[in-house]
C-alpha positions in Angstrom: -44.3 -14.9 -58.4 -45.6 -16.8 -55.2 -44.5 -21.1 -55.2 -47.3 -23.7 -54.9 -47.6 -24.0 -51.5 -48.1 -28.1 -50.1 -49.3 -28.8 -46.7 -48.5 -32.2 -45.6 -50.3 -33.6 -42.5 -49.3 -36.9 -41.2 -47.5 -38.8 -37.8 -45.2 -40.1 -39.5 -42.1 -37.8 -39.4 -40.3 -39.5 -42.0 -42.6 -39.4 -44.4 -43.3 -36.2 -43.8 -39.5 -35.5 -44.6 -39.4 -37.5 -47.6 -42.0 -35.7 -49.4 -41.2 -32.1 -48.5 -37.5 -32.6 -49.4 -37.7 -34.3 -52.6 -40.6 -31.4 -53.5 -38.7 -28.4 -52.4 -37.6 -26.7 -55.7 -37.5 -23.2 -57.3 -41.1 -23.0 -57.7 -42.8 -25.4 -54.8 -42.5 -25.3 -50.9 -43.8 -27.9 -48.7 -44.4 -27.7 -45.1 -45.6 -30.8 -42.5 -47.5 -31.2 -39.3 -47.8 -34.0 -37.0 -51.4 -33.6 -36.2 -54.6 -33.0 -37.1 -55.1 -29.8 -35.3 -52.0 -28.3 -36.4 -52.8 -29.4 -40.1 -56.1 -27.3 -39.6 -54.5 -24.3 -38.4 -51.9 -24.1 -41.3 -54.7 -24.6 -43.6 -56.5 -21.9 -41.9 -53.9 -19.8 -41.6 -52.2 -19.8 -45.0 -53.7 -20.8 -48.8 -52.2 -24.2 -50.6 -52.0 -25.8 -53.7 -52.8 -29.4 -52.4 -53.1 -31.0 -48.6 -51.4 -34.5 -48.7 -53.1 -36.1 -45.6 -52.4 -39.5 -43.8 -56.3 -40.9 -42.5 -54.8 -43.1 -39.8 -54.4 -40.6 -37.2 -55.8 -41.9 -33.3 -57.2 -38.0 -32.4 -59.8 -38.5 -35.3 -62.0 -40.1 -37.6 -60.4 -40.5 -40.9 -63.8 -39.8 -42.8 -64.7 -37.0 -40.5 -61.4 -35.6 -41.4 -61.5 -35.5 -45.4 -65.4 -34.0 -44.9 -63.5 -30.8 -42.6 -60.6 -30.6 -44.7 -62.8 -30.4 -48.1 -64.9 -27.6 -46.3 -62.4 -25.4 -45.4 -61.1 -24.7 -48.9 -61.1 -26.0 -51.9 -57.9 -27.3 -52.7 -57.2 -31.1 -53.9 -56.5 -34.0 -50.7 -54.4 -36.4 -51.5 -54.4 -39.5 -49.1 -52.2 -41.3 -47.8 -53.0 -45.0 -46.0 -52.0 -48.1 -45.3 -55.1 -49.8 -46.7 -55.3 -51.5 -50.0 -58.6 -52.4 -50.1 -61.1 -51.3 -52.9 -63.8 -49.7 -50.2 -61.8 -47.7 -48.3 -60.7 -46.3 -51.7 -64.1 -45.8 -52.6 -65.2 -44.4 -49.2 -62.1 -41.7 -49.2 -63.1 -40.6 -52.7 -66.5 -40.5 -51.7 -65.5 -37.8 -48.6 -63.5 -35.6 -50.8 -60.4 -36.9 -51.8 -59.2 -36.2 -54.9 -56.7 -39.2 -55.2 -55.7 -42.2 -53.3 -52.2 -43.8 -52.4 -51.2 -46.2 -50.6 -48.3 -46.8 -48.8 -45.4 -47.8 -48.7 -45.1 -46.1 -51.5 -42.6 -44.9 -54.7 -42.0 -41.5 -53.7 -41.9 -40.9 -58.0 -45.3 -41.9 -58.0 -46.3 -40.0 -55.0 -44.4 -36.6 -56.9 -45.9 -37.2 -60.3 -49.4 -37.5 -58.5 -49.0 -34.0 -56.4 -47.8 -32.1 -59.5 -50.6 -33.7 -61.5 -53.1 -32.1 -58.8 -51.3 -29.1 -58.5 -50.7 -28.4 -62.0 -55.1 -28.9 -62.5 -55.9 -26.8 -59.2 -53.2 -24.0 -60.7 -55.0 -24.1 -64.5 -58.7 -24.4 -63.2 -57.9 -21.9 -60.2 -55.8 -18.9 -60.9 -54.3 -17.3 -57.7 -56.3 -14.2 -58.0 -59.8 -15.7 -58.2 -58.7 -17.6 -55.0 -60.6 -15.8 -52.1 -60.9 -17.2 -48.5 -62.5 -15.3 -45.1 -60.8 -17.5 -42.3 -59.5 -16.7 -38.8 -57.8 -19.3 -36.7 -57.0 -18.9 -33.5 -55.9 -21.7 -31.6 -58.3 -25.0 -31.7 -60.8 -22.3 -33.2 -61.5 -21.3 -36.8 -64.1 -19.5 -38.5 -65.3 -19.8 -41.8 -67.3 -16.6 -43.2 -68.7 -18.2 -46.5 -69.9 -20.9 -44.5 -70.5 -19.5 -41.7 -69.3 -22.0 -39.7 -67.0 -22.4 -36.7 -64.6 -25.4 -35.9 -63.3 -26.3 -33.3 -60.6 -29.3 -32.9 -61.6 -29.6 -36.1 -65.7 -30.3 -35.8 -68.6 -28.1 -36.3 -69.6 -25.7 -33.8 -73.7 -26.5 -33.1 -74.2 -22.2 -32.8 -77.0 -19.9 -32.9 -77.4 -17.4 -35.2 -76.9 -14.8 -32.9 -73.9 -16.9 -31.0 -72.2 -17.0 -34.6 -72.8 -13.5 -35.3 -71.1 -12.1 -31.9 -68.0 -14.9 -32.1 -67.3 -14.2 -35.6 -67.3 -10.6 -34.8 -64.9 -10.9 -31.6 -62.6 -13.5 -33.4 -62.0 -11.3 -36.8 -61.1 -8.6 -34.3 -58.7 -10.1 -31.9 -58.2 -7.5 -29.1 -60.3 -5.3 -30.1 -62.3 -4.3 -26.7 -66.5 -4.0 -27.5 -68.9 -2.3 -25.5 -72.0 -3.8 -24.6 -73.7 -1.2 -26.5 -71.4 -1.9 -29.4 -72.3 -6.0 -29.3 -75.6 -5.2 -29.0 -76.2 -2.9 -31.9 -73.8 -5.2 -34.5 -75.6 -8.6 -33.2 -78.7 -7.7 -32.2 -78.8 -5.0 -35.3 -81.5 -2.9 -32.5 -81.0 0.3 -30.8 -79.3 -0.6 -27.3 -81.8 0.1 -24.6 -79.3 -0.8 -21.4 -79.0 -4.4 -22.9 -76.8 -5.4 -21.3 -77.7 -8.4 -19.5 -78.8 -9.5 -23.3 -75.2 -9.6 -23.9 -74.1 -11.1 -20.9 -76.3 -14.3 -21.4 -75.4 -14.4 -24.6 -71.9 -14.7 -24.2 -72.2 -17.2 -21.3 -73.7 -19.8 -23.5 -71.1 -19.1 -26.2 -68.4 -19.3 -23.4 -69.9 -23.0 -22.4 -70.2 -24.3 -26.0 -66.1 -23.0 -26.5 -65.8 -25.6 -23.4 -62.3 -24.6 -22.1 -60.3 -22.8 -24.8 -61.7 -19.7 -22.5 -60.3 -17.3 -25.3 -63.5 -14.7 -24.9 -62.3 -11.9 -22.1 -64.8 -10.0 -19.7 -63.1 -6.3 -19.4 -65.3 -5.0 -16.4 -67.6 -2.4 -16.9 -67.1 -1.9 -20.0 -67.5 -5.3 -22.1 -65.5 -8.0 -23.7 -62.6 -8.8 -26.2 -61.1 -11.9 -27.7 -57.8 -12.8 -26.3 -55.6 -13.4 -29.7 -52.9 -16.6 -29.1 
């Protein structure tokens, strides 16, 4: 039987220790990053029972941050901050937490709260009905059942036909594509020597990546997505 994963995303080292030490048992396993974009990635990457996420980090909005995290997957957020006040309660709960707490903090409380989440996500949400399409690589993800693509954590602004032929590269890392072959899946029309088609395409998908640069021009032939 597989633990209940908890992702723990927060600057603060020590309290990122804390929690994961005094949750580690025989049936949980907790694991921490230090910033946003390598909490994304783990969430991409792997499935959890809960994300325990600190709002005060400098790299992002803390708002913008529980609306990304609640569209990834659906697993409960609880949030850690150093405000007390009653509307930036109101204002997290609003974005998608599930619960707020504020620290410094008991870590009892801060246990019995996480295993109250878990134990409702676990009952409501049994492990085979959980089903996720995601690829991360690097500052990139991609989300099938929304289609929707991330990057550094914020919505790609793409095309129908720009998603189409990144979602297709990026769920088959390496993988070298024809022109012919882009043209035909993306397109979905009989290539016809296309292939300038493709090559424009791909330029303004290259432009709105900016410079993760991950999208590979094999001459002659076509392109491939460089896996990290």
């Amino acid at each position: 039987m597989r633990k209940n994963r908890v992702l723990i995303i927060d600057h603060d080292l020590q309290t990122c220790k804390d929690i994961k030490y005094n949750l580690r048992s025989e049936t949980t396993e907790a694991y921490y990053t230090l910033t946003v974009q390598e909490g994304l990635t783990a969430l991409a990457k792997r499935d959890y029972e809960i994300v325990i996420c600190n709002v005060c980090f400098p790299e992002t909005d803390g708002v913008a941050l529980l609306k990304t995290l609640r569209h990834m997957k659906p697993v409960p957020i609880l949030l850690l901050s150093t405000s007390s006040a009653l509307a930036d309660k109101i204002q997290a709960l609003e974005a998608g937490a599930d619960d707020f707490l504020t620290k410094p903090f008991e870590t009892e409380e801060c246990l019995a709260r996480i295993y109250a989440l878990v134990r409702r996500f676990t009952e409501l949400n049994p492990l085979k009905s959980r089903a996720y399409t995601i690829a991360a690589q690097g500052d990139l993800i991609i989300q099938r059942e929304k289609r929707q693509a991330l990057l550094n954590g914020r919505p790609l602004r793409l095309t129908y036909r720009e998603y189409e032929l990144l979602s297709l590269l990026v769920f088959n890392p390496e993988h070298v594509f024809t022109y012919e072959q882009l043209y035909e899946q993306v397109w979905a029309e009989e290539y016809l020597n296309n292939k300038n088609s493709v090559i424009c395409e791909v330029k303004r998908l290259r432009r709105k990546l900016g410079d993760i640069n991950l999208i590979e021009s094999v001459r002659e032939v076509g392109y491939r997505f460089k896996k990290e």
